[in-house]
N, CA, C and O atoms as a Tinker XYZ file with bonds, in Angstrom:
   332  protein
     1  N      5.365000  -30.781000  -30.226000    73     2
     2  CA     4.820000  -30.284000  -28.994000    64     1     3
     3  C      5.258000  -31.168000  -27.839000    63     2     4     5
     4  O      5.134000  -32.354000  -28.144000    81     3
     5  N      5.840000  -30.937000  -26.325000    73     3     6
     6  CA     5.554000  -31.422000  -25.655000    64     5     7
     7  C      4.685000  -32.041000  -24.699000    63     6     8     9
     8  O      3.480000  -32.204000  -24.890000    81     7
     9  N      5.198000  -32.323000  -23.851000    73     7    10
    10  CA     4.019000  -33.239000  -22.959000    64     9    11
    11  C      3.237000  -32.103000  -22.573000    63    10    12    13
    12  O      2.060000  -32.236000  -22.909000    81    11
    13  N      3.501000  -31.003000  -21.964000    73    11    14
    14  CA     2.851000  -30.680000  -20.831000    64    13    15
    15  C      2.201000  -29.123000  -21.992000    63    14    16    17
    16  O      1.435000  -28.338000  -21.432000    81    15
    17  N      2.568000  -28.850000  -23.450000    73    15    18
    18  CA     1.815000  -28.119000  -23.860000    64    17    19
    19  C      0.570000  -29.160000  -24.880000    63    18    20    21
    20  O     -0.328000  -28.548000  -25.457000    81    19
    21  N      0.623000  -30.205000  -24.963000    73    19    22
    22  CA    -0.240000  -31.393000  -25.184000    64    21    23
    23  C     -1.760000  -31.550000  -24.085000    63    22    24    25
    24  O     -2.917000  -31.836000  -24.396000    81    23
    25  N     -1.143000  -31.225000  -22.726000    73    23    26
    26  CA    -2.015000  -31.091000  -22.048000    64    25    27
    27  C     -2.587000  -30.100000  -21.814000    63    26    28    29
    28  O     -3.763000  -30.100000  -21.453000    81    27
    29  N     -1.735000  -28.814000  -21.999000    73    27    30
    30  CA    -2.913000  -27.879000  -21.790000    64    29    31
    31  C     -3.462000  -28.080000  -22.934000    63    30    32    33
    32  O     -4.625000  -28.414000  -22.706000    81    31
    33  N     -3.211000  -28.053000  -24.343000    73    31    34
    34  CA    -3.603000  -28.139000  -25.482000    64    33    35
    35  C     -5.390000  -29.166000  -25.157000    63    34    36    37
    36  O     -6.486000  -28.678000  -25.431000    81    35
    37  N     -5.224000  -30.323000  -24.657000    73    35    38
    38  CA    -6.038000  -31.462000  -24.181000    64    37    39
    39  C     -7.233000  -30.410000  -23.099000    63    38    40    41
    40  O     -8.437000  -30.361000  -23.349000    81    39
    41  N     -6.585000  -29.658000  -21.932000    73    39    42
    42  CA    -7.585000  -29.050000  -21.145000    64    41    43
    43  C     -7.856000  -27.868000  -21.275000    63    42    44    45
    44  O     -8.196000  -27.209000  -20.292000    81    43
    45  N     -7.750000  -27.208000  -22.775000    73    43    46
    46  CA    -8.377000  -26.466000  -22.954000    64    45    47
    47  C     -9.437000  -27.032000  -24.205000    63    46    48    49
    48  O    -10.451000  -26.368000  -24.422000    81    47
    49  N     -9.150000  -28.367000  -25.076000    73    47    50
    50  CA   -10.279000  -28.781000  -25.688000    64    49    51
    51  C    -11.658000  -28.968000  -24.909000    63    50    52    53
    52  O    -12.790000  -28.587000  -25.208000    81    51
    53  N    -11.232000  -29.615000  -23.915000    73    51    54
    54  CA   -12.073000  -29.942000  -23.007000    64    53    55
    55  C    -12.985000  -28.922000  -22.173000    63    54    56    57
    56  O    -14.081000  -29.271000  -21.734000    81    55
    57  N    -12.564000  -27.897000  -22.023000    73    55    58
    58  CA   -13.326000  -27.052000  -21.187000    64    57    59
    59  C    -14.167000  -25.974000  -22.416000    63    58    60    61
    60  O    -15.163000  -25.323000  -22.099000    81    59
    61  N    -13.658000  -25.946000  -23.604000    73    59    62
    62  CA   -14.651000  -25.818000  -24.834000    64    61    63
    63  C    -15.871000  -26.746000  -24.974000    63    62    64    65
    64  O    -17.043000  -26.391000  -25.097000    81    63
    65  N    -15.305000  -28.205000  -24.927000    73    63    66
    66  CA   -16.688000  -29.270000  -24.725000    64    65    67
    67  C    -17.694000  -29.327000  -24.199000    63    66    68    69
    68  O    -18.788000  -29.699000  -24.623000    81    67
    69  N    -17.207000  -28.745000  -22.672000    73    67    70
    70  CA   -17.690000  -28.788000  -21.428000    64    69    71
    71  C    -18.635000  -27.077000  -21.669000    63    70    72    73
    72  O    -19.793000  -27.144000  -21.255000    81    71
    73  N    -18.355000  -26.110000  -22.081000    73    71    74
    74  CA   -19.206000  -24.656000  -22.295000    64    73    75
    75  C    -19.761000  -25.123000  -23.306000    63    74    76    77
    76  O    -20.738000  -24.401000  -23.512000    81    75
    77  N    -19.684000  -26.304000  -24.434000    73    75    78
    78  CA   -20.564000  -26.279000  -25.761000    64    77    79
    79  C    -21.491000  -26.824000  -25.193000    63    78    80    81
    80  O    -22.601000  -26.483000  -25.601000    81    79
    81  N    -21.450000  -27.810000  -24.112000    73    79    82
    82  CA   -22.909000  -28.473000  -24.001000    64    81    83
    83  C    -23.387000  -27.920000  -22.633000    63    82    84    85
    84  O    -24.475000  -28.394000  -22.305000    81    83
    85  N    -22.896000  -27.111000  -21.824000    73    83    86
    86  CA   -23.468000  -25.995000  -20.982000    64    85    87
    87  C    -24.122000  -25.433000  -21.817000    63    86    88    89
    88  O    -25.337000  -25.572000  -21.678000    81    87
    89  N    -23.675000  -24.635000  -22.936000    73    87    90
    90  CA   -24.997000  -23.815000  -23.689000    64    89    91
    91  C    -25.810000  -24.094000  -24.126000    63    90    92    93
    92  O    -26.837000  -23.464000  -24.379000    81    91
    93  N    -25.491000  -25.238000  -24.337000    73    91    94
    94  CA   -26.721000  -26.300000  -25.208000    64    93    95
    95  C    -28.198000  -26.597000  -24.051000    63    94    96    97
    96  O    -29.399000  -26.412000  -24.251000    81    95
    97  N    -27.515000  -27.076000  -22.930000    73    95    98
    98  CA   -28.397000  -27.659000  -22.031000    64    97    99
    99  C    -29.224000  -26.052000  -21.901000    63    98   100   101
   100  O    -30.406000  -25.935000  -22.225000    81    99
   101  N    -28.548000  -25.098000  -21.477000    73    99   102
   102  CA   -29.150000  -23.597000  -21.217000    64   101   103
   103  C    -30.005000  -23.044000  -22.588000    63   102   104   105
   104  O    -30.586000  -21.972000  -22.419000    81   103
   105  N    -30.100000  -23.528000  -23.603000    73   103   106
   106  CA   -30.963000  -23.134000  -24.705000    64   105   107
   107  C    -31.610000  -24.055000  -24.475000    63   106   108   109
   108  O    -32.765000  -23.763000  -24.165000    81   107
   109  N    -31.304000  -25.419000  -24.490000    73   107   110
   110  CA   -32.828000  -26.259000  -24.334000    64   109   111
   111  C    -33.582000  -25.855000  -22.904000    63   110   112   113
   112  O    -34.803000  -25.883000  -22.757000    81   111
   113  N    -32.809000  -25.549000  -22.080000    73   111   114
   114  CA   -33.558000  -25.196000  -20.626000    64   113   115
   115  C    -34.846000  -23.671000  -20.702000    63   114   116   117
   116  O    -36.026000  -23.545000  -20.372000    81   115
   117  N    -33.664000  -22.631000  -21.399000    73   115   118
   118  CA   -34.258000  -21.692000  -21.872000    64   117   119
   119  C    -35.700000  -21.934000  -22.629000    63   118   120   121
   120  O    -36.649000  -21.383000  -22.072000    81   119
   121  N    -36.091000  -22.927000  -24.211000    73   119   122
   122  CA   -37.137000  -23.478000  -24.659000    64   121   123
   123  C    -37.684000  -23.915000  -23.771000    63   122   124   125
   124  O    -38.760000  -23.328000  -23.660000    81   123
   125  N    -37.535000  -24.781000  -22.898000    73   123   126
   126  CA   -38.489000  -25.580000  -22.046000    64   125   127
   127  C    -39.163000  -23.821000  -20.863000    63   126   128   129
   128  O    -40.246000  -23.272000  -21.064000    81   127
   129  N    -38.630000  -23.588000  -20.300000    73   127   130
   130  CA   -38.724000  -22.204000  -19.575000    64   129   131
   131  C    -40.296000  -21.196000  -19.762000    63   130   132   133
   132  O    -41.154000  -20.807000  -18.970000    81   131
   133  N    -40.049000  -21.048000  -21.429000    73   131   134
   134  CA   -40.857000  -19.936000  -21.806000    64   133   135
   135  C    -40.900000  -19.438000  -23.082000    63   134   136   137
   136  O    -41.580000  -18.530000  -23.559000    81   135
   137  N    -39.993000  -20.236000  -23.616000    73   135   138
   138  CA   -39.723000  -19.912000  -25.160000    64   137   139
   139  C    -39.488000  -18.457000  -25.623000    63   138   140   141
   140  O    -38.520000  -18.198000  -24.908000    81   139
   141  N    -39.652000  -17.640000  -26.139000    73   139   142
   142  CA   -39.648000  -16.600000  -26.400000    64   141   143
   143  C    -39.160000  -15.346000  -25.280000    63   142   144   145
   144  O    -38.278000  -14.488000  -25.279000    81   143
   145  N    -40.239000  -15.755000  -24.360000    73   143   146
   146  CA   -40.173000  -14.495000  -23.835000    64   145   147
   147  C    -39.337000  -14.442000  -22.623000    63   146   148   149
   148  O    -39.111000  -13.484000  -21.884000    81   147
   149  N    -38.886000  -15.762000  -22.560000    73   147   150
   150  CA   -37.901000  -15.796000  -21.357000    64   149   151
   151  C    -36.484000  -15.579000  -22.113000    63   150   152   153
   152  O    -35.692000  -14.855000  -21.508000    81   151
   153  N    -36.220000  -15.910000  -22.885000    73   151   154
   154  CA   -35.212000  -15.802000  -24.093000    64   153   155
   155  C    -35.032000  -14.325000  -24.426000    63   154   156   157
   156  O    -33.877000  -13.899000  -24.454000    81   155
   157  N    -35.947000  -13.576000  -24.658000    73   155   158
   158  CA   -35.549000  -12.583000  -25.315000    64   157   159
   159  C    -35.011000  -11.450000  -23.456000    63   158   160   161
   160  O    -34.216000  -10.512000  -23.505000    81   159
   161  N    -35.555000  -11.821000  -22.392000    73   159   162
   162  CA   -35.467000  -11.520000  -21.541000    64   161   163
   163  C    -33.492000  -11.801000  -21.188000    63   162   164   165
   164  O    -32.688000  -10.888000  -21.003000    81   163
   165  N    -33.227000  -13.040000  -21.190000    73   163   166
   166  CA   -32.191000  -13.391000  -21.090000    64   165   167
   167  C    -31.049000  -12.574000  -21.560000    63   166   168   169
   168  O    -30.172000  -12.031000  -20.888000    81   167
   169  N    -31.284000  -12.596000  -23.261000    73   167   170
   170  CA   -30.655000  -11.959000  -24.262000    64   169   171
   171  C    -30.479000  -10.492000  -23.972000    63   170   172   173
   172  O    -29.523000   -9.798000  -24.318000    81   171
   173  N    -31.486000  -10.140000  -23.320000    73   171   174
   174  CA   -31.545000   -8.264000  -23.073000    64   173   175
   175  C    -30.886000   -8.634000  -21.825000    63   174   176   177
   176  O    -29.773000   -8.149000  -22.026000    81   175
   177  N    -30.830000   -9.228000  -20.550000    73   175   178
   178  CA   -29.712000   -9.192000  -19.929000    64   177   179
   179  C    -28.015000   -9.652000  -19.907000    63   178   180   181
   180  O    -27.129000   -9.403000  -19.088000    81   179
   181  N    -28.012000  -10.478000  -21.270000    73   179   182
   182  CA   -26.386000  -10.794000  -21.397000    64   181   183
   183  C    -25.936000   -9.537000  -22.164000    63   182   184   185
   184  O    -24.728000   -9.353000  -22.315000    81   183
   185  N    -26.922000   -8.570000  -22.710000    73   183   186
   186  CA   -26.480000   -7.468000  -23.793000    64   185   187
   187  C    -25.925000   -6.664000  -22.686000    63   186   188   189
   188  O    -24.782000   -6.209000  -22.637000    81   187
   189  N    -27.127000   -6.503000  -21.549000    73   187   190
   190  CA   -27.223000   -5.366000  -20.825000    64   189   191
   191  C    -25.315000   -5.375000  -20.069000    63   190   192   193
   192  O    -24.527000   -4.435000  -20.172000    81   191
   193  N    -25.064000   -6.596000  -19.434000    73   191   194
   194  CA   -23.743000   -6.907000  -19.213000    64   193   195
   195  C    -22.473000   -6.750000  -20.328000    63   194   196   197
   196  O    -21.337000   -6.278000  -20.275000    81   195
   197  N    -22.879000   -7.074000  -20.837000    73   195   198
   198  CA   -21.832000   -6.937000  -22.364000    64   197   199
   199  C    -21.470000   -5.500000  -22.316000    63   198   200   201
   200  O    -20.295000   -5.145000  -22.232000    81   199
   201  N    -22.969000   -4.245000  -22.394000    73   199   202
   202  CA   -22.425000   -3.193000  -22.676000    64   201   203
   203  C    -21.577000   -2.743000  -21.161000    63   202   204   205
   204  O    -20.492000   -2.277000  -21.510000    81   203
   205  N    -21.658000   -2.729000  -20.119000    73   203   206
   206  CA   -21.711000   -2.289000  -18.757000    64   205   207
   207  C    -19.900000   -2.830000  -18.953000    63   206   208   209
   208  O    -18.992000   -2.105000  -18.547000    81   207
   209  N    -19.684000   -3.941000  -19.505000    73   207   210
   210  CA   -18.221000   -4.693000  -19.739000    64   209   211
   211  C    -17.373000   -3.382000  -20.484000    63   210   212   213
   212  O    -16.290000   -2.918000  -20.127000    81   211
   213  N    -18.182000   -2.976000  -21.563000    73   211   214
   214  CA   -17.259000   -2.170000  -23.036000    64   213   215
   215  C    -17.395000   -0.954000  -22.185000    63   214   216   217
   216  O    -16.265000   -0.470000  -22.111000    81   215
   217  N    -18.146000   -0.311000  -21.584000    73   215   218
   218  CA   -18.134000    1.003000  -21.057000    64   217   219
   219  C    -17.355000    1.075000  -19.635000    63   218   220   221
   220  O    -17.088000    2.145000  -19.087000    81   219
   221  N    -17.029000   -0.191000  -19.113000    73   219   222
   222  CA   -16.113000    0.050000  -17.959000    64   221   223
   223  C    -14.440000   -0.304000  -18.650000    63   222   224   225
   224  O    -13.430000   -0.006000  -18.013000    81   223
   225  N    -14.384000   -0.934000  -19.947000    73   223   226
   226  CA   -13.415000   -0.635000  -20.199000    64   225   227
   227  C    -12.707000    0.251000  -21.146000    63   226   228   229
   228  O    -11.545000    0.373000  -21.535000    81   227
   229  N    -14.302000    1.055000  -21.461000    73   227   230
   230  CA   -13.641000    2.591000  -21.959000    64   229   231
   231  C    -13.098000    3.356000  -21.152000    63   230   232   233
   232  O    -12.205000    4.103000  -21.552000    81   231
   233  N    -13.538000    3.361000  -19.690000    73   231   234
   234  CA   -13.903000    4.357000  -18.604000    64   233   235
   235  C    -12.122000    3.852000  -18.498000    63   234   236   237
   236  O    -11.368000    4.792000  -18.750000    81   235
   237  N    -11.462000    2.610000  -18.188000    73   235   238
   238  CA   -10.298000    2.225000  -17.607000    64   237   239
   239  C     -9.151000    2.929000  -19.147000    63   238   240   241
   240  O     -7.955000    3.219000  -19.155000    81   239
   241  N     -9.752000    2.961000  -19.782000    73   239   242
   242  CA    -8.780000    3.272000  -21.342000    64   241   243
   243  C     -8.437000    4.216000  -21.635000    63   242   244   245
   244  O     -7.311000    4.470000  -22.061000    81   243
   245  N     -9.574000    5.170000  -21.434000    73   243   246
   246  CA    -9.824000    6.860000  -22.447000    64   245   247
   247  C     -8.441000    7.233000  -21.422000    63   246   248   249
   248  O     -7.569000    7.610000  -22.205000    81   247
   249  N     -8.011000    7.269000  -20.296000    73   247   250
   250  CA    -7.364000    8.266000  -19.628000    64   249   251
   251  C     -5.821000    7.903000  -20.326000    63   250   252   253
   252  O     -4.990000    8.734000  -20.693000    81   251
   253  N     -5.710000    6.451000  -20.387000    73   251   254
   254  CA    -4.213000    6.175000  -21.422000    64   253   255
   255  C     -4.348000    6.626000  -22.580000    63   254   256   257
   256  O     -3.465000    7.347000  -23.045000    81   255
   257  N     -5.206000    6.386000  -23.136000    73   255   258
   258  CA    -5.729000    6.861000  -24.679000    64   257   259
   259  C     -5.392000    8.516000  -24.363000    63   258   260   261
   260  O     -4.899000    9.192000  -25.266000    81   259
   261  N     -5.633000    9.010000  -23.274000    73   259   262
   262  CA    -5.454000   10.597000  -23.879000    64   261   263
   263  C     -3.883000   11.071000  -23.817000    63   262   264   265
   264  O     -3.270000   11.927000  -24.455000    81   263
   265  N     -3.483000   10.146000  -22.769000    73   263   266
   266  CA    -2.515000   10.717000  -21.926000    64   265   267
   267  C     -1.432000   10.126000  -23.351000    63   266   268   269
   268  O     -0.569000   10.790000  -23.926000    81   267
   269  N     -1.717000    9.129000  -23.545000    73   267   270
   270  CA    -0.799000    8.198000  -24.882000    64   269   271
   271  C     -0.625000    9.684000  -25.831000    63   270   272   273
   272  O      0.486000   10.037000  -26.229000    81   271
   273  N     -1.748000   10.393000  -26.089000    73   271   274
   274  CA    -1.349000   11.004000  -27.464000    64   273   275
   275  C     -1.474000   12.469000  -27.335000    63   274   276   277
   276  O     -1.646000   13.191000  -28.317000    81   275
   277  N     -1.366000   13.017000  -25.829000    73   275   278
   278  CA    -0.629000   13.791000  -25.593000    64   277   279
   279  C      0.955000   13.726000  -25.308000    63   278   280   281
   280  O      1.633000   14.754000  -25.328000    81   279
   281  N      1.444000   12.599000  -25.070000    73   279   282
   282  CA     2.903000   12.201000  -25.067000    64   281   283
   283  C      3.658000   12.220000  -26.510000    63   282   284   285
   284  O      4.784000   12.634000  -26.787000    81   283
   285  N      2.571000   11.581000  -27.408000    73   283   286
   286  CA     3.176000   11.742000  -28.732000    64   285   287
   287  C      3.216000   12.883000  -29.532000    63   286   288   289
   288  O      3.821000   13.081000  -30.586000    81   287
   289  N      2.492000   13.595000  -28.888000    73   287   290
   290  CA     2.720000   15.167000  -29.700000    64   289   291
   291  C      3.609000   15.691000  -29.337000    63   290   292   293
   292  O      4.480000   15.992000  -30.153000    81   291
   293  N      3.745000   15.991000  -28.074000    73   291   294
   294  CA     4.373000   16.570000  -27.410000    64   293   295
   295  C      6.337000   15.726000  -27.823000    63   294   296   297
   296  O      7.393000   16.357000  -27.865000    81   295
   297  N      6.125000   14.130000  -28.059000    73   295   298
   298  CA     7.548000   14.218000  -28.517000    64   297   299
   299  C      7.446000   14.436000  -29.754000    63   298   300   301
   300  O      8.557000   14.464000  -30.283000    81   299
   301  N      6.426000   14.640000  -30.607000    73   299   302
   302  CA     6.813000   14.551000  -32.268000    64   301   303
   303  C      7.141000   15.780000  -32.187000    63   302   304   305
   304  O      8.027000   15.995000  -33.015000    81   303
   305  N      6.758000   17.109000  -31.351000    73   303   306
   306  CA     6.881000   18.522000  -31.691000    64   305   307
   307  C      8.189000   18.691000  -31.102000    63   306   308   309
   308  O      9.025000   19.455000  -31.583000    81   307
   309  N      8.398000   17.922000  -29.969000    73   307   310
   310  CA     9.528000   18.206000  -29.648000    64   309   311
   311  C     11.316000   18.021000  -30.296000    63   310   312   313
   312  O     12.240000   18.834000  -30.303000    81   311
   313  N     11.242000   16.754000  -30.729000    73   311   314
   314  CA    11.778000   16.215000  -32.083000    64   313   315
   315  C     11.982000   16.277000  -33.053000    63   314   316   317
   316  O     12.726000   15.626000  -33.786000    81   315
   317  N     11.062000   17.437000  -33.278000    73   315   318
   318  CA    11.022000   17.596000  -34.334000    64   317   319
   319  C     11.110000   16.785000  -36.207000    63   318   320   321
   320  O     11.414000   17.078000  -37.363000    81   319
   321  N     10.660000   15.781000  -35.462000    73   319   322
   322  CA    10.201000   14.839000  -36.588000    64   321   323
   323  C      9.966000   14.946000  -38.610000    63   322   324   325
   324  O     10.198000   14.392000  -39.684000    81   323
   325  N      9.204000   16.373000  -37.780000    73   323   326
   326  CA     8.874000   16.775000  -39.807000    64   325   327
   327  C     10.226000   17.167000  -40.747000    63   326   328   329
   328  O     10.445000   17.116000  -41.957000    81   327
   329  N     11.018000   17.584000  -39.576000    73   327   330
   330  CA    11.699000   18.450000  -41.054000    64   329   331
   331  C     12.885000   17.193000  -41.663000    63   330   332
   332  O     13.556000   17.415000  -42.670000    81   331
């Protein structure tokens, strides 16, 4: 490896380190907070984002996804591929 993929190699360990004990401090913060019920509150809003994430990138997909395999029919029929 070189130098400079050594370092990113180095600053991306580091910014793993740096989110492991961000989460850490945010679960102990979370316990101290409310325990439970602030937690489960939390959790129903990182879900709520999560899904809002997968459904805006269905919404950006389905139209390649359709358009993709109307292209492929249209060359497999055209091509005639089967015979």
């Amino acid at each position: 490896m070189g130098f400079e993929e050594e370092a990113v190699v180095q600053l991306i360990n580091s910014d793993f380190r740096d989110l492991s004990v961000a989460a850490n401090q945010l679960a102990n913060h979370v316990v101290k907070l409310g325990g439970i019920g602030f937690g489960a509150s939390f959790f129903g809003l990182i879900a709520a984002i999560a899904a809002m994430y997968v459904l805006f990138l269905f919404y950006l997909l389905l139209p390649y996804l359709l358009y993709l395999s109307v292209i492929t029919k249209f060359l497999n029929s055209s091509l005639n591929f089967s015979d």
